[in-house]
C-alpha positions in Angstrom: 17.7 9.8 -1.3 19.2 6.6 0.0 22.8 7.2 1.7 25.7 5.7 -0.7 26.8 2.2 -0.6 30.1 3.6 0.8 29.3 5.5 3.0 27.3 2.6 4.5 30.0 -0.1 4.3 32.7 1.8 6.3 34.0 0.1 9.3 33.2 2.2 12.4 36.5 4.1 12.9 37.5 6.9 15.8 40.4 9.7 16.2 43.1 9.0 18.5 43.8 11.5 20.9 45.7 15.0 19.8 43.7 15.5 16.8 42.3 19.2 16.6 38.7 19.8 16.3 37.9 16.2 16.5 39.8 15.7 12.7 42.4 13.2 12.1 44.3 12.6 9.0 44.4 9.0 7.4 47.5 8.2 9.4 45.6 8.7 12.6 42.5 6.8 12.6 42.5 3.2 13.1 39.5 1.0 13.2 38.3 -0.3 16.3 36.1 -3.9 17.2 33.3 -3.2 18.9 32.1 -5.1 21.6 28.6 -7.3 21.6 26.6 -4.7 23.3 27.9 -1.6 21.2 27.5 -3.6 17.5 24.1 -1.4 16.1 21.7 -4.5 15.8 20.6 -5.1 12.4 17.1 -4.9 11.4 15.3 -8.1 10.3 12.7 -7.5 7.8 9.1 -10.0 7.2 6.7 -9.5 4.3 3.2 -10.3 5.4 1.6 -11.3 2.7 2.7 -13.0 -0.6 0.0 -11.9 -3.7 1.0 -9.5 -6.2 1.9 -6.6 -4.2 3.2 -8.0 -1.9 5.6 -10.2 -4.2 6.8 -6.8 -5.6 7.0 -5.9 -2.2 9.9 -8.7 -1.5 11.8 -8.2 -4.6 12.1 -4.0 -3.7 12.8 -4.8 0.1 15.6 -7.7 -0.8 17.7 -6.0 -3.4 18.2 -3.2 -0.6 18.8 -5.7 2.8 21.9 -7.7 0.4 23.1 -3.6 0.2 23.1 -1.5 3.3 24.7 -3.1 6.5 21.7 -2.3 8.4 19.4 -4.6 7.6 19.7 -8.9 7.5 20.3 -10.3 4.4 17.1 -12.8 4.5 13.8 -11.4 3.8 11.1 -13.7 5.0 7.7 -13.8 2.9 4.4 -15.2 4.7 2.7 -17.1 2.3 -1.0 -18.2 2.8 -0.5 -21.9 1.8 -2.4 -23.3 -1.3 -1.7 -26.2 -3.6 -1.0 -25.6 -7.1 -2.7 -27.4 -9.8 0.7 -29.3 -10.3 -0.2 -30.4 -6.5 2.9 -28.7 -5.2 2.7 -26.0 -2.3 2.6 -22.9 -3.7 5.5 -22.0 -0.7 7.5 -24.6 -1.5 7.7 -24.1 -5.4 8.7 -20.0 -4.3 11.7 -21.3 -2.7 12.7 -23.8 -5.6 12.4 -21.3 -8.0 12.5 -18.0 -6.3 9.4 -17.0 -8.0 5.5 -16.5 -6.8 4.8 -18.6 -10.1 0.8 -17.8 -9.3 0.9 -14.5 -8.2 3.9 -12.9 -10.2 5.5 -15.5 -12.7 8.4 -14.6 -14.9 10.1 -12.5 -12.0 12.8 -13.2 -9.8 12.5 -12.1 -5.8 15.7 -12.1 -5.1 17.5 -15.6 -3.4 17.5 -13.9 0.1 13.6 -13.8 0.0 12.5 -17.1 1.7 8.9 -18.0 1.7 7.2 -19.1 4.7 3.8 -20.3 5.5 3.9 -19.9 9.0 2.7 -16.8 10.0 3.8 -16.5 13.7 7.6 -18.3 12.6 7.4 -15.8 9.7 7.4 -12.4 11.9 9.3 -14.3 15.0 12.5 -12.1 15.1 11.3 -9.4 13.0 11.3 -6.2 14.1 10.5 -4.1 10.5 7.0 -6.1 9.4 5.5 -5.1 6.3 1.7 -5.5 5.8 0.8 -6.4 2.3 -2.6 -8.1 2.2 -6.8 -7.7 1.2 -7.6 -5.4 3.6 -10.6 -7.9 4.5 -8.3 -10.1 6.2 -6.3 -7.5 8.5 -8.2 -7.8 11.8 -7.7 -11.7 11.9 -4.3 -11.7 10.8 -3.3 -9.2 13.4 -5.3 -11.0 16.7 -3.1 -13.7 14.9 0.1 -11.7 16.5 -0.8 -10.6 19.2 1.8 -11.6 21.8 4.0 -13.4 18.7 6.0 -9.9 17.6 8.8 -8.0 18.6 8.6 -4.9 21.5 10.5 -2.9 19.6 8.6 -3.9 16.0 7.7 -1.1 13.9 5.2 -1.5 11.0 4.3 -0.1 7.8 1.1 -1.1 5.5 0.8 -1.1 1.6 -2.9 -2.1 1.9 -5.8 -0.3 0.2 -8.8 -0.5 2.7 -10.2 0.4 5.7 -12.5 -1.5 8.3 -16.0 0.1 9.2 -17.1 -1.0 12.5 -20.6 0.3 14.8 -18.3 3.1 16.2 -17.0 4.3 12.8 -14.1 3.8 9.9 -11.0 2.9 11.1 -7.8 2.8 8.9 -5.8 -0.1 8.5 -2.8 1.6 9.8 -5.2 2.3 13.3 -6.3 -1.2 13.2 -2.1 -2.5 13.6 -1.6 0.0 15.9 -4.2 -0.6 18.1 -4.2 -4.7 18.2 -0.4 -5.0 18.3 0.5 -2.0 20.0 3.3 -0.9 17.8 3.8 2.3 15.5 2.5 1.9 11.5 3.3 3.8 9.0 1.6 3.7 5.3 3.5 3.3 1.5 1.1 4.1 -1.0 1.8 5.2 -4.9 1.3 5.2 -8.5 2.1 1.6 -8.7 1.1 -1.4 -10.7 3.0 -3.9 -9.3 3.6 -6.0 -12.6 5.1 -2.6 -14.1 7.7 -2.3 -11.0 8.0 -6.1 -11.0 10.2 -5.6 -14.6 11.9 -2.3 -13.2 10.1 0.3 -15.1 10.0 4.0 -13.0 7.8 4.4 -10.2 7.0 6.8 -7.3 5.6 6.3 -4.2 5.1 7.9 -0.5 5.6 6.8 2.8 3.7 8.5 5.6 4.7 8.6 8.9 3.2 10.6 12.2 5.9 12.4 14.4 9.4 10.1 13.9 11.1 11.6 10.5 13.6 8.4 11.2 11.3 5.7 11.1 10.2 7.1 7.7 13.6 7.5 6.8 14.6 3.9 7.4 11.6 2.7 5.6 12.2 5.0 2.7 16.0 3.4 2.6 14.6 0.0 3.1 12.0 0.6 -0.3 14.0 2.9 -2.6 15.7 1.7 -5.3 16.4 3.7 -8.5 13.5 2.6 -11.0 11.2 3.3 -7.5 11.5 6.4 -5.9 10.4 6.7 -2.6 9.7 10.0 -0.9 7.9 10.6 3.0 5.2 12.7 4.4 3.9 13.0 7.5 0.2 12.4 7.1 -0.5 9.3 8.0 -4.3 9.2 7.3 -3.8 11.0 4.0 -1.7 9.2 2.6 -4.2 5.9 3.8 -7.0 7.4 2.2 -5.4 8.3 -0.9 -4.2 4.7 -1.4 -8.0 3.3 -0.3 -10.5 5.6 -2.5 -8.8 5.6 -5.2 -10.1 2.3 -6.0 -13.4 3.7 -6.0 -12.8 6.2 -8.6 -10.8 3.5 -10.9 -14.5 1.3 -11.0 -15.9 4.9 -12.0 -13.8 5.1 -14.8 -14.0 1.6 -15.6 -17.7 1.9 -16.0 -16.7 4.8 -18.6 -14.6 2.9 -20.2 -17.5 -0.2 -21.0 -19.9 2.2 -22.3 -17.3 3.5 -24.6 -18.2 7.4 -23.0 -14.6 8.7 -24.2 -11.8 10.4 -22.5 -13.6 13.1 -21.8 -16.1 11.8 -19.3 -13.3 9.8 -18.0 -11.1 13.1 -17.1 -14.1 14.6 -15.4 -15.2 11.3 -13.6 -11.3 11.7 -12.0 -11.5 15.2 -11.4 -14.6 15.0 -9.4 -13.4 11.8 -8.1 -10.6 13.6 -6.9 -12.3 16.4 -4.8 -14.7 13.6 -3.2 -11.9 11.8 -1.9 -10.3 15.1 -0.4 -13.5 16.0 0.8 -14.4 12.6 2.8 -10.4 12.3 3.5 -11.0 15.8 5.3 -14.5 14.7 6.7 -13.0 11.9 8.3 -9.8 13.5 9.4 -9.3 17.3 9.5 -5.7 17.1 9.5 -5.4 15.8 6.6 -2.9 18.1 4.7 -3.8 19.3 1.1 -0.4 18.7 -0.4 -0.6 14.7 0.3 -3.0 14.8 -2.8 -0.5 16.4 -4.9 2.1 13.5 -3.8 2.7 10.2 -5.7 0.4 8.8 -3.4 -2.3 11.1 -4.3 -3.0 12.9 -8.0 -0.6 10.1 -9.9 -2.4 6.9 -8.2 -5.7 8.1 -8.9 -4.7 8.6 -13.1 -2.4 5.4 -13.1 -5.6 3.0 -11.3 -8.2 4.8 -13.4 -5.8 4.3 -16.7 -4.7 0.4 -16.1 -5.8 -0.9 -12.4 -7.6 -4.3 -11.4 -10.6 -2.2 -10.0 -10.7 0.0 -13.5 -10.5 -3.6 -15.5 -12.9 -5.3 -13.9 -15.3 -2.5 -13.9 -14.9 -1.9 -17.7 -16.0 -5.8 -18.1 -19.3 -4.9 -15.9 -20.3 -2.3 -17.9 -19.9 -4.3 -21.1 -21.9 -6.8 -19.8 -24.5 -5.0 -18.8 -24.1 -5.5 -14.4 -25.4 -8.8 -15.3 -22.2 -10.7 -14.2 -20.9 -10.4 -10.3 -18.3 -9.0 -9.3 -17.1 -12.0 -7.4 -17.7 -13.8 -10.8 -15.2 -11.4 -12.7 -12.6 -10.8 -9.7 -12.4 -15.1 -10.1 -12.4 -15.1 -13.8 -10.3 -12.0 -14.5 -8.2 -11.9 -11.8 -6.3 -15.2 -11.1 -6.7 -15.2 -7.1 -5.9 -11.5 -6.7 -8.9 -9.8 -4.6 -11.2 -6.8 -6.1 -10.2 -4.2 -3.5 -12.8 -1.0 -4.6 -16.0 -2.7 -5.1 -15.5 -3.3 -0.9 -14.2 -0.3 0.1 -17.2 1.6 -2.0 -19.7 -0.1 0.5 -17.6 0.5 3.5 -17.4 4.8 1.9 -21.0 4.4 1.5 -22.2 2.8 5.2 -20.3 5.6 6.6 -22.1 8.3 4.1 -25.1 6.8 5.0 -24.8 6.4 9.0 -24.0 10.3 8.5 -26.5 11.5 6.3 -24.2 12.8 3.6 -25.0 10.5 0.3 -26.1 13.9 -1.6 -22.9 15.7 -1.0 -20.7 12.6 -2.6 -22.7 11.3 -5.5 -20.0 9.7 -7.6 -19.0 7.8 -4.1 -22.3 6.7 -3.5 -23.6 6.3 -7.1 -20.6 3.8 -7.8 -21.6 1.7 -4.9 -25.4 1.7 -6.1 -24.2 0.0 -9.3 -21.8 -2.1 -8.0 -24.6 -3.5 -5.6 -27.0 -3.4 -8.3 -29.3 -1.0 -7.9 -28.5 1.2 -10.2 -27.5 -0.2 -14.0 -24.0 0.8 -15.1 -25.2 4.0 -17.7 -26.1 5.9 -13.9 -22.4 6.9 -14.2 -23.3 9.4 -17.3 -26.5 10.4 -15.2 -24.4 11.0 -12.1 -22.2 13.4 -14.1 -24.9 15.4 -16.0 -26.5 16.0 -12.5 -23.0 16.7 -10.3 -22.2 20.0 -11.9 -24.8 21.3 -9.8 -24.4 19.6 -6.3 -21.9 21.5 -3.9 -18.9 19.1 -3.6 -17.3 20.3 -0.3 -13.5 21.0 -0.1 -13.3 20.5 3.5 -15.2 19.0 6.8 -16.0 22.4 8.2 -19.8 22.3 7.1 -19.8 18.5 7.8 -19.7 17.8 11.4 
């Protein structure tokens, strides 16, 4: 848990000489100014990214800057510009009102969030940047930065995605590291973001690779105490969780338009959840088995297959049929937020393919057959009279 306010707030204070065993009473200490150089630097924090999540995001990350000395007060929040049917910029109505009235209306940031539309003033003197976009849009926004950050920035991402390229998948997380050169760590969780937007109890996990402090400052820098915040180091696990997940929710949203019942929902998730241990392991065989039992894991797979975006707009598929788009419902349905599984289940499925594995992850590659198409929404119900019999694979051992 976070350290107490208190224990934060103290001035810096040092023994004089004659104390024993370094202890002094009250009488003997007495605080001391610090010069320029010796003052700890405080850490300045920038949202990238300003849609639902990433709103959340602001208001979570704000409450704790205004309370531990560590951290500046202001939180800056990219926003990619658009004009409001009012005609007012959607940036400039954020900071009149301190709320994302398109993205998350009816909640309060916090007054130290400030909006900002542009992105290299946005992450200028930054050196904690957190990534909160559509996947989709990662690559650009980073070749954005190159050159434009802090050396001494560290990262974290809350997106859902990965990139597929001609030499293989490559996790968002990777992708940060590897354009800006800086260490990323990964937040995912059971978390609707309009649910923590009005303070109702959440979990989620932050994975890190080898620095337990990083983690540690990040988890101080998120926690609050209606969202508990706990760390793992499994970087890639925790990714993955956070990414296929989605594909499971449209599973279960296709369940829910054909009205099959709770049942064939609960196995759809079950076997959902061994497919994505399975490709998580394929993919990365350090992948550690108790990341699926984290908040991250199990708990966002039930909460995105019980009330997510993906699980919504699947449902509305299914009840019409397949005969409405995707991109048609994600506009309609979705007021400007982006459809995260339907593209992650072609990117699972291109790398399936390229490996020759579609038969060993049918629910994977039978949800991307409807979404695309060629298969009608009731395949689901085929899919799971036939999977009993296919060997789902816990590992990567009898992959390679």
């Amino acid at each position: 848990m976070a350290p107490s306010m208190e224990s934060q707030q103290q001035d810096q204070q040092i023994p004089l000489e004659g104390t024993i065993n370094g202890n002094a009473s009250v009488n003997n200490i007495i605080p001391v100014a610090l010069s320029d150089d010796e003052v700890p630097q405080k850490s300045r924090v920038t949202v990238v990214g300003s849609g639902n999540w990433g709103s959340v995001a602001a208001k979570l990350i704000a409450s704790n800057t205004l309370n531990f000395n560590s951290f500046h007060d202001e939180v800056r929040m990219w926003v990619f510009e658009e004009t409001l049917p009012s005609g007012e910029k959607l940036s400039k109505v954020i900071n009149r009102t301190n709320e994302n009235v398109k993205y998350l209306p009816g909640i309060k940031l916090g007054k130290n969030v400030v909006a900002d539309p542009d992105l290299e003033h946005a992450v200028r003197d930054a050196n904690m940047l957190v990534f909160v976009t559509p996947h989709q849009f990662m690559e650009g926004i980073c070749k954005r930065l190159v050159g434009k950050i802090r050396k001494d920035a560290q990262a974290i991402s809350l997106i859902k995605g990965m990139e597929v390229k001609r030499e293989g998948p490559c996790m968002i997380s990777t992708l940060i590291s590897e354009i800006l050169g800086i260490n990323c760590c990964v937040l995912c969780g059971a978390n609707i973001a309009n649910e923590i937007a009005v303070e109702k109890f959440s979990e989620a996990t932050v994975g890190y690779r080898e620095n337990k402090e990083i983690a540690e400052k990040w988890v101080r820098l998120f926690n609050t105490p209606y969202f508990m915040v706990s760390s793992v180091q499994d970087v890639e696990g925790v990714e993955l969780c956070g990414t296929l997940k989605n594909v499971v929710a449209l599973a279960a949203g296709f369940v829910d338009g054909l009205d099959m019942g709770n049942n064939t929902k609960a196995a759809i998730m079950r076997i959902g959840l061994r497919e994505m241990k399975a490709f998580s392991k394929l993919l990365f065989p350090s992948v550690k088995d108790n990341t699926f039992f984290e908040s991250c894991g199990v708990a966002d797979l039930i909460t995105t297959c019980l009330g997510g975006r993906n699980r919504k707009c699947a449902d509305a598929f299914a009840r019409n049929g397949g005969k409405r788009s995707f991109d048609e419902l994600e506009a309609e349905m979705l007021q400007g937020q982006k459809l995260q599984g339907v593209s992650t289940a072609k990117e699972v499925y291109e790398v399936l393919s390229h490996r020759g594995l579609l038969q060993l992850f049918p629910l994977f590659s039978t949800v991307h057959e409807i979404c695309s198409g060629r298969l009608a929404p009731s395949a689901i119900v085929e899919y799971t009279e036939h999977s009993a019999r296919l060997p789902l694979l816990e590992g990567s051992a009898h992959l390679n």
